[in-house]
C-alpha positions in Angstrom: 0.0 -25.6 -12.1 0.3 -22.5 -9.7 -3.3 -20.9 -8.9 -3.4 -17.4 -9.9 -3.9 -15.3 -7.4 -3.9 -11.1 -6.3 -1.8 -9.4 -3.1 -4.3 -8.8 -0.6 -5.6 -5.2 -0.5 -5.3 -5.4 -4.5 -8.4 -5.6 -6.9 -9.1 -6.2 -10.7 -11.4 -3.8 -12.9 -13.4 -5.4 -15.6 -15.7 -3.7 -18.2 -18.7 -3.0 -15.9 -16.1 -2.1 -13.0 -14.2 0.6 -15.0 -17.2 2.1 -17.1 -18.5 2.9 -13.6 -15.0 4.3 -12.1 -14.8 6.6 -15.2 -18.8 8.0 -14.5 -17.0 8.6 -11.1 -13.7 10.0 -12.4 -15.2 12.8 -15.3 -17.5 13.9 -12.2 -14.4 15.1 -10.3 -12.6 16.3 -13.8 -15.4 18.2 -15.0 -16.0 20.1 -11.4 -11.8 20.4 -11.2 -11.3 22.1 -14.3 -14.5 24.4 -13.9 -12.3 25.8 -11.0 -9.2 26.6 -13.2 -7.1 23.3 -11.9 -4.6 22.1 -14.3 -3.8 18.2 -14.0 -0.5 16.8 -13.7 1.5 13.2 -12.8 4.0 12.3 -10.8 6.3 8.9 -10.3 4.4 6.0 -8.6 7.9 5.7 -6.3 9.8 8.1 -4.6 12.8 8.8 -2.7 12.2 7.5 1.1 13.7 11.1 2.1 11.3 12.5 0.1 8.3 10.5 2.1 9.4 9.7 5.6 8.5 12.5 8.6 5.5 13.8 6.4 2.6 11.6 7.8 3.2 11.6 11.6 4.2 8.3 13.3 1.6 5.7 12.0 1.5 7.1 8.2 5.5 6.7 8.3 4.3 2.9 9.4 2.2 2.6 6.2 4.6 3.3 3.5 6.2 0.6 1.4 9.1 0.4 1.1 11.4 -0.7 -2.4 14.3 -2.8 -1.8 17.4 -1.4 -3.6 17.7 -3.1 -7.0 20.5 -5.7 -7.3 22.5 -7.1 -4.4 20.9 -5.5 -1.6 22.3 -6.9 1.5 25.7 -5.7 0.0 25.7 -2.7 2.5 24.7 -5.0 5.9 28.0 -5.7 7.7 27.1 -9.0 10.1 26.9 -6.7 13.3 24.1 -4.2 11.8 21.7 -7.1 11.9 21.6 -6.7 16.0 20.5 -3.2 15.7 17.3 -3.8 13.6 15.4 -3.1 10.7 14.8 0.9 11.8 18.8 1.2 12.1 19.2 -0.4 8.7 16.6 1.3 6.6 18.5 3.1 4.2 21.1 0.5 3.5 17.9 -1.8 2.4 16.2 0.5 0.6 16.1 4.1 -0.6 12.7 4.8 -2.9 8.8 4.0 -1.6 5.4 4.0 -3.1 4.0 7.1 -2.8 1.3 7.3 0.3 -0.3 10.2 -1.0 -0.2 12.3 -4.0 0.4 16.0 -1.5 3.7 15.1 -0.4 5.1 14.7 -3.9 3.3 17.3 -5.1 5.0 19.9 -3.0 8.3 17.8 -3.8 7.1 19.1 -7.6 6.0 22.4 -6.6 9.8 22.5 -5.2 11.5 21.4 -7.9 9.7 23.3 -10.6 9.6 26.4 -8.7 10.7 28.7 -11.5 8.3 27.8 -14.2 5.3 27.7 -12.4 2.6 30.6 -12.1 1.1 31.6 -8.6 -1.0 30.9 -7.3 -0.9 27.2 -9.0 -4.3 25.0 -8.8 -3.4 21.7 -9.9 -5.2 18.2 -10.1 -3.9 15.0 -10.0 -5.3 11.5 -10.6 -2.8 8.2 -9.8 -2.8 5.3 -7.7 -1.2 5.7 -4.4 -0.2 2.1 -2.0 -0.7 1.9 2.1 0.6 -1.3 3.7 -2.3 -1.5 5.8 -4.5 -3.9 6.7 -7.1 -4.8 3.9 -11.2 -4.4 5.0 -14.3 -3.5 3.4 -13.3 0.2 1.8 -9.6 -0.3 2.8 -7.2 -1.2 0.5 -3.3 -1.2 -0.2 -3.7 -0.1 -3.6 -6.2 2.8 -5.0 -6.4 5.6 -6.5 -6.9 9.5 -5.0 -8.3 12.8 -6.9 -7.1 15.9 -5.4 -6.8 19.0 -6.3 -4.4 21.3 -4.2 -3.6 25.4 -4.6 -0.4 26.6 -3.3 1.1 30.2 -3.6 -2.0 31.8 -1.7 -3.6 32.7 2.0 -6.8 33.7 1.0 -9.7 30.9 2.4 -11.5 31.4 -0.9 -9.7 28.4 -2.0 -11.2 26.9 1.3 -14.4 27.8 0.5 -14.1 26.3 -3.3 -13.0 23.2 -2.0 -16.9 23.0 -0.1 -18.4 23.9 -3.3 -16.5 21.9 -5.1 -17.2 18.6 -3.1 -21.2 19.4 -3.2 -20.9 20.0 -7.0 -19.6 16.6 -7.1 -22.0 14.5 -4.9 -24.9 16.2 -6.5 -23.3 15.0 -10.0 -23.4 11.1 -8.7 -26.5 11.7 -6.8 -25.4 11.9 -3.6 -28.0 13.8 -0.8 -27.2 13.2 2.4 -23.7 13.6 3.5 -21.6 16.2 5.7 -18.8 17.7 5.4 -16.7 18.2 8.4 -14.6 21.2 9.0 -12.3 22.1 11.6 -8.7 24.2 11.8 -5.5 23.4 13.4 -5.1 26.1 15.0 -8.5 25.7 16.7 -6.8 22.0 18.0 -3.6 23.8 18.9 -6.3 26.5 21.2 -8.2 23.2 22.7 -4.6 21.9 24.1 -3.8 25.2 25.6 -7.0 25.5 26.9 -7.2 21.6 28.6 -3.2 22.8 30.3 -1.6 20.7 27.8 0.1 23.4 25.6 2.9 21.6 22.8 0.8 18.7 22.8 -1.6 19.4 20.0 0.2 16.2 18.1 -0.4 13.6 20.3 -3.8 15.3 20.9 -4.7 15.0 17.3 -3.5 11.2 16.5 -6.0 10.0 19.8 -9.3 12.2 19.0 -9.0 11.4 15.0 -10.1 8.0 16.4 -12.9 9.0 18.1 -15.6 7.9 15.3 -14.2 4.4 15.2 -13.3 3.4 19.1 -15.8 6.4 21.6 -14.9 8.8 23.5 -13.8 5.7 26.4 -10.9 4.7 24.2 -9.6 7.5 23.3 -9.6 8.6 26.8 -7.6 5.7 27.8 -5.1 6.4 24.9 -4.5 10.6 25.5 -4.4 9.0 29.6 -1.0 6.7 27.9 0.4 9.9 26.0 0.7 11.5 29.4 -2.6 13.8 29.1 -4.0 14.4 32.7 -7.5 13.2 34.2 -7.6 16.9 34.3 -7.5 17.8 30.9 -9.8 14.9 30.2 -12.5 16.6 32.3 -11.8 20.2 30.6 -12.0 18.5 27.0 -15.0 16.5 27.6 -18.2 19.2 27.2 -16.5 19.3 23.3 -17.0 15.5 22.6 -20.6 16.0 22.2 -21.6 20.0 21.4 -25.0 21.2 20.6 -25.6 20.9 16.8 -25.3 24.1 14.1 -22.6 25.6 13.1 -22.7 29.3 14.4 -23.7 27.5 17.9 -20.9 25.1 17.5 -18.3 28.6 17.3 -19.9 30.6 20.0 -19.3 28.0 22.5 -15.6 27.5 20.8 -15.2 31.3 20.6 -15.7 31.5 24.9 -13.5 27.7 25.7 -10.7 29.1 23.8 -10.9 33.0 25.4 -7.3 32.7 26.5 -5.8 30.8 23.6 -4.9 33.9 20.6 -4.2 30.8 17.9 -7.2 29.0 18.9 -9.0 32.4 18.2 -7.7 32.8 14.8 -8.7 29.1 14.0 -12.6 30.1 14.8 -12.1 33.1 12.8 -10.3 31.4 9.7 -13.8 29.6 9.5 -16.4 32.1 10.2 -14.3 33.9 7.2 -15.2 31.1 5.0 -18.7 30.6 5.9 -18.8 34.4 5.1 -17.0 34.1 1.7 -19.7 30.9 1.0 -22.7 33.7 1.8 -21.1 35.9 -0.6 -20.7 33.3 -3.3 -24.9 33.5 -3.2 -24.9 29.5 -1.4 -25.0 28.5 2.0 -23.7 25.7 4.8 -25.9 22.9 3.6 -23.9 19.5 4.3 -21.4 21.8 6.2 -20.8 20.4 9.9 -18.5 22.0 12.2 -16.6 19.6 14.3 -13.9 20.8 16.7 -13.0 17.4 17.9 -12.2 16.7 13.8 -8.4 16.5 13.7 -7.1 14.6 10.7 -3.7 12.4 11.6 -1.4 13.9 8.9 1.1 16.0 10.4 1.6 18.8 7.8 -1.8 20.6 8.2 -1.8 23.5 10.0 -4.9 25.5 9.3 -9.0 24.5 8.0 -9.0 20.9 7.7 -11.8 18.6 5.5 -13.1 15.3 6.0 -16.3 13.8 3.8 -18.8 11.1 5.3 -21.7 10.0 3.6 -24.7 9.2 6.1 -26.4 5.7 5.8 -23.5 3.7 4.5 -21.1 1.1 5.7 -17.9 2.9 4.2 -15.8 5.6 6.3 -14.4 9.2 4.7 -14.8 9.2 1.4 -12.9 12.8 1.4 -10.6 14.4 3.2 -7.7 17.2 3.3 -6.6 21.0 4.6 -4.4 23.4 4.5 -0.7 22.9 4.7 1.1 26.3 4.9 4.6 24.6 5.7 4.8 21.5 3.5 7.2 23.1 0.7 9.4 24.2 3.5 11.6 21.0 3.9 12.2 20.6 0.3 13.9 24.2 0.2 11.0 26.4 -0.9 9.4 28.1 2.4 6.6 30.5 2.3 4.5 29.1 0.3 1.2 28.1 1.5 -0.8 25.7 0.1 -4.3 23.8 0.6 -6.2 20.8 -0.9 -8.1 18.1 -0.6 -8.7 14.5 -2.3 -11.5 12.2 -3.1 -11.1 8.4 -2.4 -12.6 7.3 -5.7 -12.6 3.5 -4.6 -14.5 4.7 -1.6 -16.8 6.5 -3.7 -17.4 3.9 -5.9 -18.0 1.1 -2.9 -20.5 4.1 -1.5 -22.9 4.2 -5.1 -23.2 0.6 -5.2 -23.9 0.2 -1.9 -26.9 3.1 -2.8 -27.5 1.8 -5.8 -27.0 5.0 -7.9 -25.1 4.0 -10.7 -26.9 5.1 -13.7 -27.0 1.8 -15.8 -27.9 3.5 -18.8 -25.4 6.3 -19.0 -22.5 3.1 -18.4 -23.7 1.6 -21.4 -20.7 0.6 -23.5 -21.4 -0.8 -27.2 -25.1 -0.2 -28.7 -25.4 -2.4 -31.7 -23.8 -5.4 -32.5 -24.3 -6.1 -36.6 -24.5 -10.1 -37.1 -24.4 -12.0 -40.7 -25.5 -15.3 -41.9 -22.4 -15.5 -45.1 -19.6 -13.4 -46.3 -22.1 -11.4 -48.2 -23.3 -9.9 -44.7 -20.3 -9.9 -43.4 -19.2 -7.2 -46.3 -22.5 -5.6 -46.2 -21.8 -4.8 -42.2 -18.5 -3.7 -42.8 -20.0 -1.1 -44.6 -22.9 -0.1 -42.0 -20.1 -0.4 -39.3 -18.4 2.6 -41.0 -21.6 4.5 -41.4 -22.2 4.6 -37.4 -19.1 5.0 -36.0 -19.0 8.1 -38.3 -22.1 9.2 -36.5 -21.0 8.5 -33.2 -22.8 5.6 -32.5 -21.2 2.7 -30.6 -21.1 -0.7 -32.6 -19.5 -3.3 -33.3 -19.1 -6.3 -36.1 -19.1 -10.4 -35.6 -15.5 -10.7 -36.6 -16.5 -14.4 -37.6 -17.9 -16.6 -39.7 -20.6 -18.9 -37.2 -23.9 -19.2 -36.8 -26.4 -16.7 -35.5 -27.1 -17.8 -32.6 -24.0 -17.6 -31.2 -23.6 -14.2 -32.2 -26.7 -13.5 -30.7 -25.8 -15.7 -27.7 -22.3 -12.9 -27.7 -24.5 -10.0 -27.6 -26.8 -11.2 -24.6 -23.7 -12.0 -22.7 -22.5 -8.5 -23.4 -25.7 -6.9 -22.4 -26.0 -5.1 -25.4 -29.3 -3.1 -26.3 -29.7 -3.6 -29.8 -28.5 -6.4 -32.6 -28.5 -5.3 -36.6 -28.7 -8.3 -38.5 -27.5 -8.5 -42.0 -29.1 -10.9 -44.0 -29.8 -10.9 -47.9 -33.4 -8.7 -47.9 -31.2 -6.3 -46.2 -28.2 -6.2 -48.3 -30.4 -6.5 -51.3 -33.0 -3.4 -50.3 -30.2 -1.5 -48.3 -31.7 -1.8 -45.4 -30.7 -3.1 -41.4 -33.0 -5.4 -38.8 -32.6 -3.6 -35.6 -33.8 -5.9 -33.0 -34.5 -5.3 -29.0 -32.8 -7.3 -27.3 -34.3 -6.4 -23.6 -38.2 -6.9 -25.4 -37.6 -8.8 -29.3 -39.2 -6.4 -30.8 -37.5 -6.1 -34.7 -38.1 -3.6 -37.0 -36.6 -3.1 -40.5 -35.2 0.5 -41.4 -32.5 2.3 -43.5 -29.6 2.6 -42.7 -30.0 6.6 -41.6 -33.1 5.4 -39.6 -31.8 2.8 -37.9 -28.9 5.4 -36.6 -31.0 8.0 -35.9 -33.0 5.6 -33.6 -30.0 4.0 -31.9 -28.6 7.6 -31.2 -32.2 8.9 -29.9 -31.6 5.4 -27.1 -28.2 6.7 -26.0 
C-alpha cells in the first residue's frame, strides 16, 4: 500500500489551521476595501511568454514550468537534445504557474483595457507556486494579498499603501515591525554616484542579499559582476547610516548631488512622508533604507518591504511601483504601484507570537446531544431555533450513547453541550453545560440562546 505523502514546499490546512488563515485574510479584506480596491481572479497558469523576463534572472529560475499536454516530446528532433533544456523550452512546454499575482495582473489590465475605469485599485487573493527550495517560512505553494493601483502618478497611493499595512498589523496585534522604504531611482543615483552608471541591475540582485549573507558577501558577489574595489569603498558609508528618516535623506540628498534621477528618488519620498503628515499620522514603523533594493526587475520607483522585529520569519510584505510593467503587453503609459502580503508568512509570524485570538477562531458553540429518538426530534427543533438566531450549533446525527457524544464535543473543543433528555422535552427547556468548568444549568430555550450569544 503506497504511503500518502505531500510535494515538498506543500502544506495541508485543517479546521484550526484555516479558521486562523481567514482571521488573517478578512484583516487584509476589510482594510482593502476601506481604500476603494475591488477584488478580482486570475488563472493559476499562464502563458510562459506572459511570465518569463518579468522577475530578473533568478525569479525566471523559480517558475514552474507545465509540460505541454499530450505527446510532448513530439516537437524534439534527436539533435535538439545537444543544445539543452534552455534551447528547448518552448517545444516542452508553453504555460507556468503564476510566480506572482502583478505580472498577470498587468497582463489583465492589458487585456481589459477598454472596460476598466482609471485609476483602477484592485485586490487579489490566490495561491501563487516558486520552485524554490522549501525552509521555515518558504514554500513552493502559498498564497499572496495584494492590492495594486494603475492609471496614476500621484504617491498618495504610496502613502496608502503605509497606512494600509499599519491598519493591518494593528488589526492582528502586531507592535513592533518596520517598514522599509526606498526608490529605484535612488539605486539608479547610488550606481552613478559609486562610477558604475547602467549597472543599477546587477547592483540591486547583490545588496537585496545583504540582510541574509553581510555586507562581506555581498562584496565579494558585486566584486564577480565586475563592480570595482573602487566603487566598493564609495558605497560602503551607506551599508550602515545613522538611524531616522529625515537624517537618512540629508546624507542621501549630498552622496547623490551629481546624480538628477537619484535626486528625484529622495524627493519621491520626502513627498510621501509629506502627504502622510497631511493625512493627520506620522512615520511610526517607517524606516528608510537606501541599501533596500527588492530583486524584481519591473520596479522603477518607491519600493516596500515588511519585517517584523523579534521573529524567526523574513519579509512578511513587500512591493513598489512599476510605471513600465503594462508596457510589454501593448498598453504603455500606464503607471501602476502595489504591494502584497505573504499571508503564510503572516500566519507562521502570530503563532510564533502567540497572538491568535483563540476565542474570536471559535468554530461551533453548542453541540445538542440526546439519550432516544424523542431527543433526537426535540433537538432538531432547538437546532432550528439557533441557527435562526445566529448561533453556531450543531446536532449528534446518531443514535449512541452520551458519552460519546460528549467524548465528540471535547475532541472538538467545543464550549458548550445542550443536552436533550426527557425533563427537557417535557418542560421545554435545554441543559447547557460548560464544558471548560461542568458547570450545568437548565434554561429555556430563548435563555439558553441569549447566553450562548452573550459567550461569542
Amino acid at each position: 500500500m503506497q504511503k500518502p505523502s505531500l510535494p515538498k514546499g506543500t502544506r495541508d490546512f485543517g479546521p484550526v489551521q484555516m479558521a486562523r488563515r481567514n482571521y488573517i485574510l478578512d484583516a487584509i479584506k476589510d482594510t482593502f476595501q476601506l481604500f476603494g480596491f475591488q477584488q478580482i481572479e486570475t488563472p493559476s497558469m499562464e502563458n510562459l511568454s506572459t511570465l518569463t523576463g518579468k522577475y530578473g534572472e533568478e525569479g525566471d529560475q523559480l517558475l514552474f514550468k507545465i509540460l505541454n499536454s499530450g505527446d510532448f516530446l513530439k516537437d524534439l528532433a534527436p539533435e535538439d537534445l545537444a543544445k539543452g533544456s534552455a534551447a528547448n523550452l518552448t517545444k516542452l512546454s508553453e504555460k507556468g504557474l503564476r510566480y506572482d499575482l502583478t505580472v498577470p495582473f498587468a497582463r489583465y489590465v492589458a487585456m481589459n483595457r477598454n472596460e476598466l475605469s482609471f485609476p483602477f485599485k484592485r485586490y487579489q487573493i490566490q495561491p501563487v507556486w516558486r520552485a524554490d527550495r522549501p525552509q521555515k517560512g518558504r514554500y513552493r505553494e502559498f498564497y499572496q494579498c495584494d492590492a495594486d493601483v494603475v492609471g496614476t502618478e500621484s504617491l498618495l497611493c504610496e502613502a496608502e499603501i503605509i497606512l494600509m499595512i499599519r491598519r493591518v498589523f494593528a488589526k492582528l496585534g502586531l507592535k513592533d515591525y518596520a517598514i522599509k522604504v526606498n526608490n529605484r531611482k535612488i539605486l539608479t543615483g547610488i550606481a552613478e554616484a559609486i562610477g558604475e552608471q547602467g549597472k543599477e541591475g546587477p547592483l540591486c540582485v547583490a545588496i537585496d542579499k545583504l540582510d541574509k549573507i553581510g555586507w562581506e558577501k555581498v562584496k565579494e558577489e558585486l566584486l564577480q559582476r565586475g563592480f570595482g574595489e573602487a566603487a566598493m569603498q564609495k558605497l560602503l558609508p551607506l551599508v550602515d547610516l545613522a538611524t531616522g528618516v529625515k537624517e537618512r535623506l540629508a546624507v542621501l540628498t549630498q552622496f547623490l548631488s551629481q546624480s538628477p534621477i537619484g535626486l528625484q528618488g529622495v524627493q519621491e519620498l520626502e513627498e510621501v512622508f509629506r502627504l502622510l503628515e497631511q493625512l493627520g499620522t506620522n512615520l511610526d514603523h517607517v524606516d528608510f533604507d537606501p541599501m533596500l533594493a527588492r530583486g524584481l526587475s519591473y520596479y522603477t520607483g518607491a519600493i516596500f518591504e515588511v519585517k517584523v522585529n523579534g521573529v524567526s520569519i523574513g519579509s512578511v510584505s513587500g512591493g513598489g511601483r512599476y510605471d513600465n510593467l503594462t508596457g510589454v503587453f501593448g498598453l504603455p503609459g500606464v503607471p501602476g504601484v502595489g504591494f502584497s502580503f505573504g499571508v503564510d508568512r503572516l500566519y507562521d509570524v502570530l503563532e510564533e507570537l502567540n497572538l491568535f485570538p483563540v476565542d474570536r477562531l471559535a468554530g461551533t458553540q453548542v453541540l445538542l446531544t440526546h439519550f432516544d429518538q424523542a431527543g433526537f426530534d426535540y433537538g432538531l427543533r432547538c437546532l432550528t431555533a439557533m441557527r435562526d438566531a445566529g448561533v453556531k450549533a450543531e446536532l449528534y446525527p446518531e443514535m449512541t450513547k452520551l458519552k460519546k457524544q460528549l467524548e465528540y464535543a471535547s475532541k472538538k473543543e467545543l464550549p458548550f453541550v445542550g443536552i436533550c433528555g426527557d425533563e427537557e422535552i417535557e418542560s421545554g427547556t435545554l441543559m447547557l453545560k460548560n464544558l471548560a468548568t461542568g458547570e450545568q444549568e437548565a434554561l429555556s430555550l430563548t435563555d439558553a440562546i441569549a447566553k450562548l450569544k452573550g459567550a461569542e
